[in-house]
C-alpha positions in Angstrom: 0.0 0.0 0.0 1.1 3.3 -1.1 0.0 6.9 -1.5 -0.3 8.8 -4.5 0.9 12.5 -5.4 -2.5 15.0 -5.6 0.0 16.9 -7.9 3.3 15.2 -9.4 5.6 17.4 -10.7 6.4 17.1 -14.6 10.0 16.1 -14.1 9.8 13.7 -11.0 12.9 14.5 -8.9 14.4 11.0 -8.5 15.0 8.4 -10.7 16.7 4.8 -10.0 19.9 3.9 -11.5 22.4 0.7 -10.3 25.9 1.6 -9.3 27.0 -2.1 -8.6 25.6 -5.5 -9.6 26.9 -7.3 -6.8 30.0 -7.3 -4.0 32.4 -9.7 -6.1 32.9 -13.5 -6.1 32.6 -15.7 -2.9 35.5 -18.0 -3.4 37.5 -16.9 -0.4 34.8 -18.2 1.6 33.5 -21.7 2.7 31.3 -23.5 0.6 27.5 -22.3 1.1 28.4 -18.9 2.5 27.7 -15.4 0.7 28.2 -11.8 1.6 25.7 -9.5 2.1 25.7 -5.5 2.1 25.0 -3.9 5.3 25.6 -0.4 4.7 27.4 1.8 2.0 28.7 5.5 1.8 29.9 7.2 -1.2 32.2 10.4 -2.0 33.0 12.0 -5.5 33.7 8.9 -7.3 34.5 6.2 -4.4 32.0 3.9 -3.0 32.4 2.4 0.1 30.5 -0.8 1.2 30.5 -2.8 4.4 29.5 -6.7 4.1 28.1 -9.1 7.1 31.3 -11.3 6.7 33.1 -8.1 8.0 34.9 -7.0 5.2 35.1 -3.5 3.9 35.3 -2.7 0.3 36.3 0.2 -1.7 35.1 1.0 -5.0 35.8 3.9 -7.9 34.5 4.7 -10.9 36.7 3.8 -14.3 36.5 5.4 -17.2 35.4 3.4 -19.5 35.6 3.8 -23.7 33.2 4.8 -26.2 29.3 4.6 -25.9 29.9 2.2 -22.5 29.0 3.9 -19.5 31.4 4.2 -16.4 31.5 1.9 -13.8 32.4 1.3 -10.0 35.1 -1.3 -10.1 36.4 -2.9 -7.0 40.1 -1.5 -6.2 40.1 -3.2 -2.5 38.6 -6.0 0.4 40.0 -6.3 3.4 39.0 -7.6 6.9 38.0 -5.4 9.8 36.8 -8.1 11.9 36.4 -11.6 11.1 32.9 -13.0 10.2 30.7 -10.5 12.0 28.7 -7.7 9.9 29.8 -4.2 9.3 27.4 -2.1 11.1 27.9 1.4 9.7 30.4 3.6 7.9 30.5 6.8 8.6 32.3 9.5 6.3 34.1 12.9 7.4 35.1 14.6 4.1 36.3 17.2 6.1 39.4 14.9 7.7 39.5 12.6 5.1 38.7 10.2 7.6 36.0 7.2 8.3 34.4 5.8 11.1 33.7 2.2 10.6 31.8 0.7 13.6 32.2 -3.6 13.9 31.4 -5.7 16.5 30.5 -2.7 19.1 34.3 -1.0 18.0 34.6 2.0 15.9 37.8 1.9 14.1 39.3 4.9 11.9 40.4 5.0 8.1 41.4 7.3 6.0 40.0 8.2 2.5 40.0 7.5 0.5 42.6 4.6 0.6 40.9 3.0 3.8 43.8 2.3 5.3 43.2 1.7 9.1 44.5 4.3 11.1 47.2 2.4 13.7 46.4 1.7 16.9 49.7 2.8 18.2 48.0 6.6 17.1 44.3 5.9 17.7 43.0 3.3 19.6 39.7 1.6 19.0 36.7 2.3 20.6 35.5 -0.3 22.4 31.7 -1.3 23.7 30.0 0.9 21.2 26.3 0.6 20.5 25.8 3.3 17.9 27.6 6.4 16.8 26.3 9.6 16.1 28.4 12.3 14.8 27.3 16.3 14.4 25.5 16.3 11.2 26.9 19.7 10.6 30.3 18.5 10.5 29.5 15.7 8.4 28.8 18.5 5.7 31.8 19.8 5.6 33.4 19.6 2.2 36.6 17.8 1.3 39.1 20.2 1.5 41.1 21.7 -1.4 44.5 20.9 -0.2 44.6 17.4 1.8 47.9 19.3 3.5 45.6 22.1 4.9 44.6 22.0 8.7 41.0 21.0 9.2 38.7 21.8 12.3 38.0 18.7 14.4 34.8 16.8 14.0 32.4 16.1 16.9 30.7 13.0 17.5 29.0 10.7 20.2 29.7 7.0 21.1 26.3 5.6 22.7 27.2 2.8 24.6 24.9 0.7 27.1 24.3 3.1 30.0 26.1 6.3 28.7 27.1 8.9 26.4 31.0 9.1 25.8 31.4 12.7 23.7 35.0 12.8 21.4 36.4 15.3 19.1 38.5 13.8 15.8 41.1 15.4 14.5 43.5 13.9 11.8 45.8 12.5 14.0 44.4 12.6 17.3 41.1 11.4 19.3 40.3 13.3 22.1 37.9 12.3 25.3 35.7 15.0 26.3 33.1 14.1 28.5 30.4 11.5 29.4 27.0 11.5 29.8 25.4 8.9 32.3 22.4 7.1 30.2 20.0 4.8 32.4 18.1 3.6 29.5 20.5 3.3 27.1 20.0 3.6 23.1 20.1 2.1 20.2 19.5 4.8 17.4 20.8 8.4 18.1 21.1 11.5 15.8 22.9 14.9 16.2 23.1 18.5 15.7 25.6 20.9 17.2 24.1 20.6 21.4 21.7 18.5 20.6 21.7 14.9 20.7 18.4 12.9 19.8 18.1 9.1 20.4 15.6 6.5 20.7 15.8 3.8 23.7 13.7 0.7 23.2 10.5 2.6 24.0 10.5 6.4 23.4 12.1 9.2 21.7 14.1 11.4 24.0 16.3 14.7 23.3 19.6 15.6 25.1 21.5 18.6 25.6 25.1 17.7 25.6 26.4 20.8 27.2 23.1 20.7 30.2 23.8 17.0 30.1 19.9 17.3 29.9 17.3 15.3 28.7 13.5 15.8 27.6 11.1 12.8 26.8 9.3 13.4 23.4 7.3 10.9 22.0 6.5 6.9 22.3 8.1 4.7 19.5 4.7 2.9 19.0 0.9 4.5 20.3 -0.7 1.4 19.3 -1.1 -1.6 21.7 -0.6 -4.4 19.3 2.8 -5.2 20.4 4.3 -4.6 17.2 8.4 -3.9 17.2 9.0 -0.8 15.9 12.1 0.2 14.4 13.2 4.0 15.5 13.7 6.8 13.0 15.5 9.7 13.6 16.6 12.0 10.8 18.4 15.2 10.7 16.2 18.3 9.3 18.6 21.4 9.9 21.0 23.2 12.6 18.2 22.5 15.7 15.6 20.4 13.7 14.7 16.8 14.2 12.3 14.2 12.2 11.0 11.5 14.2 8.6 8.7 13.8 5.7 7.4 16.1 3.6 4.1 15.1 0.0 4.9 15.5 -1.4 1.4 14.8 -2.8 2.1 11.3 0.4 4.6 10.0 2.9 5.8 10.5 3.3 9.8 11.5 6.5 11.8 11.0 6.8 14.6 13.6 9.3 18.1 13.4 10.8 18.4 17.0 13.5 21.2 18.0 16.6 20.7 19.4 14.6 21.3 22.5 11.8 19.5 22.3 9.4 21.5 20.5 7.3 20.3 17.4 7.4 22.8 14.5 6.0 22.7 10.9 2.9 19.8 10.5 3.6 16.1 10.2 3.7 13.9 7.6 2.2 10.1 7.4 3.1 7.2 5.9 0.9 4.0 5.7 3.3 1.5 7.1 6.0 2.6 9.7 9.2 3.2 7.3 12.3 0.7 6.7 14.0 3.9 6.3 14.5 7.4 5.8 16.8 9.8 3.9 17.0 13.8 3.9 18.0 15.6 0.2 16.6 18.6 1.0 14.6 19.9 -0.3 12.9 16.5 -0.2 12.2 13.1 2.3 12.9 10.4 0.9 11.2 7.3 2.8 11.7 3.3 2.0 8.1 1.2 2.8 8.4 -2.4 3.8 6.7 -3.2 0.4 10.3 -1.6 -1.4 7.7 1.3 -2.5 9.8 4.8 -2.1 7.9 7.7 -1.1 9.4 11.8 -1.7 7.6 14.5 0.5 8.5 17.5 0.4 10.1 19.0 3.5 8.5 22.4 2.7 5.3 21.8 2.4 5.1 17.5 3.5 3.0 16.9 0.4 4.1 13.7 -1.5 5.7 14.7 -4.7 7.1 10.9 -6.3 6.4 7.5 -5.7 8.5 5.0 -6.9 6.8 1.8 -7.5 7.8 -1.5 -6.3 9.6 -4.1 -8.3 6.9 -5.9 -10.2 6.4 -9.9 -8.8 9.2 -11.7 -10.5 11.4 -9.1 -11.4 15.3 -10.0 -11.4 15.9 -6.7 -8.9 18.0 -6.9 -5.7 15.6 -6.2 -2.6 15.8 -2.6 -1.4 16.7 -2.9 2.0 17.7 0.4 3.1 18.4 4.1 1.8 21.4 6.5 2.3 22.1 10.0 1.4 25.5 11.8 0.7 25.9 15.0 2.2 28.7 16.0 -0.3 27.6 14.2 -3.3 28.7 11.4 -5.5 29.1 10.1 -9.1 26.7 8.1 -10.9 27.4 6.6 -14.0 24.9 6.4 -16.7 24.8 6.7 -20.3 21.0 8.1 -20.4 20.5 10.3 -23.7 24.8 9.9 -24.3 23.4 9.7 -28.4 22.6 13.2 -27.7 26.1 14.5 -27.0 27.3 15.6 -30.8 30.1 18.0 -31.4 28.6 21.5 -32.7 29.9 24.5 -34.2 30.0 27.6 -32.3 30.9 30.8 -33.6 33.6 33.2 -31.2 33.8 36.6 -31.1 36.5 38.6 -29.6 37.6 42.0 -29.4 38.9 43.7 -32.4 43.0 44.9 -31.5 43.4 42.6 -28.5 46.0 40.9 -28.7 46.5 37.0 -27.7 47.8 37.5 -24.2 44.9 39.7 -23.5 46.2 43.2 -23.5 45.1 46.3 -25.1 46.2 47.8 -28.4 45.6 51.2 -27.3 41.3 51.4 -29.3 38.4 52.0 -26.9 36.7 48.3 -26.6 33.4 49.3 -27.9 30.1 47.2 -28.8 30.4 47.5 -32.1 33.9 46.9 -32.5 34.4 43.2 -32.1 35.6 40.7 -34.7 34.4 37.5 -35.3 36.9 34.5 -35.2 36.2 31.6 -37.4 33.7 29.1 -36.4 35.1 26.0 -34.1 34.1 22.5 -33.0 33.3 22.0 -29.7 
């Protein structure tokens, strides 16, 4: 079950398009056993993907020739921890750094080679149930010059009964505080002060710096003892989206950093797999595989992306990501379009090749037209 947009825009803003057909053979492993993607990141033209054996793989686009279109080819594998999953990766252009958190550790690579950072510099975290890292800092550009000082990210380890805040810089990890948590947590999201994170029954919002916390809303309403994943996404600077279970939908609310619900709400009509912010849209993944794309603005649906009809040789979609600073896709869509075509210069008349002045007023009417060129 899906809804439908009242009225969909002419160009729909999303379209879907594979960037790998699979992770690569399974002959390293033991007969019967295959490797499954857990989670995925991607910057400019590398693609990062974790797999449930524990490996890490590193992707990048190669140019390819003629009419073919480019493709993500596999440039490395290598185990962080041996057969348990990935859990996440998380990407700080910024640093030129990644958080990779395995079997409750976070370790630290660098981009976008992913070599492990050593633990002679940067220990491991150990005992780690989620991270969640200052979404502001996560957008943070790559910087122009690798060599150029960057300012240290911020980011939170939730563990089983507390907070442990750290700041990253390139080659340092620094302790800063921590945060007793009674109730633990197994989702968390953040934005500068504010830290929001979901324990196993309700939706709660922290201020790191007051080391204080306000209750917001119950994961589930209803009383049919359904398991309801949380869902908490990122809006702006002191916004939050989170997701309450009603019973028969889903409803998305717009909380504050503290606490307070602004804009209206949106509704979905089975409680999401998951979400993803591309401002100015919310992207949402069903349980079906439909996709659903509200707009933030005004939380009308704008696109629906169908399911993949019965019988269809498509991977399941199991979960949805967004990349704060972009990535490449390859496609040859419309590439028969691309022709070379003349295109007549001008320039001005007296001026000579290096750009300086003969000495004549530059005037409208006193340009000269250079022979047409191919383009």
């Amino acid at each position: 079950m899906s809804s439908a947009p009242l009225n969909p825009l002419d160009v729909p803003p999303y379209q879907l398009q594979p960037l790998l057909a699979s992770v690569g053979d399974n002959s390293a492993r033991l007969p019967g056993q295959q490797a499954h993607i857990r989670c995925a990141q991607a910057l400019g033209a590398e693609l990062y993907v974790g797999c449930s054996n524990g490996e890490l793989l590193r992707f990048s686009i190669q140019l390819q020739e003629g009419s073919t279109a480019d493709s993500y080819t596999l440039l490395s594998r290598q185990a962080v921890v041996h057969e348990r999953p990935i859990q996440e990766i998380v990407l700080l252009p910024s640093l030129l750094r990644a958080l990779v958190l395995a079997d409750h550790q976070v370790y630290i690579y660098t981009l976008p080679s992913l070599d492990q950072i050593p633990p002679t510099v940067i220990k491991p975290i150990r005992n780690v149930v989620t991270i969640a890292v200052d979404e502001q800092h996560l957008r943070r550009p790559p910087p122009a010059d690798p060599l150029y000082p960057a300012d240290p990210v911020d980011f939170c380890v939730i563990k089983r009964s507390a907070i442990s805040l750290y700041s990253l810089s390139k080659e340092r990890l620094f302790f800063q505080k921590e945060i007793p948590l009674p109730s633990g947590g197994f989702v968390a999201r953040r934005t500068g002060k504010a830290l929001c994170i979901a324990d196993k029954e309700y939706y709660n919002v922290i201020d790191l710096e007051l080391a204080s916390m306000v209750p917001l809303l119950p994961l589930s309403q209803a009383s049919d003892g359904q398991t309801i994943k949380p869902s908490i996404t990122v809006i702006s600077e002191n916004e939050f989206l989170i997701v309450s279970w009603t019973g028969a939908s889903s409803l998305g609310v717009f909380i504050t950093g503290d606490g307070e619900p602004v804009r209206g709400t949106l509704e979905w009509p089975a409680h999401p797999e998951t979400i993803s912010l591309d401002y100015p849209y919310m992207t949402t993944l069903l349980p079906n595989e439909t996709i659903e794309i509200h707009s933030v603005e005004t939380q009308a649906i704008v696109q629906v992306v169908p399911a993949p009809a019965d019988g269809a040789q498509i991977p399941e979609r199991k979960r949805l990501n967004s990349s704060a600073n972009g990535f490449f896709v390859p496609s040859n869509q419309r590439s028969d379009k691309l022709r070379k075509t003349p295109v007549r210069l001008v320039r001005r008349r007296g001026t000579s090749e290096a750009g300086g002045s003969s000495g004549k007023e530059s005037g409208g009417e006193d340009l000269e037209e250079v022979p047409g060129m191919s383009v």
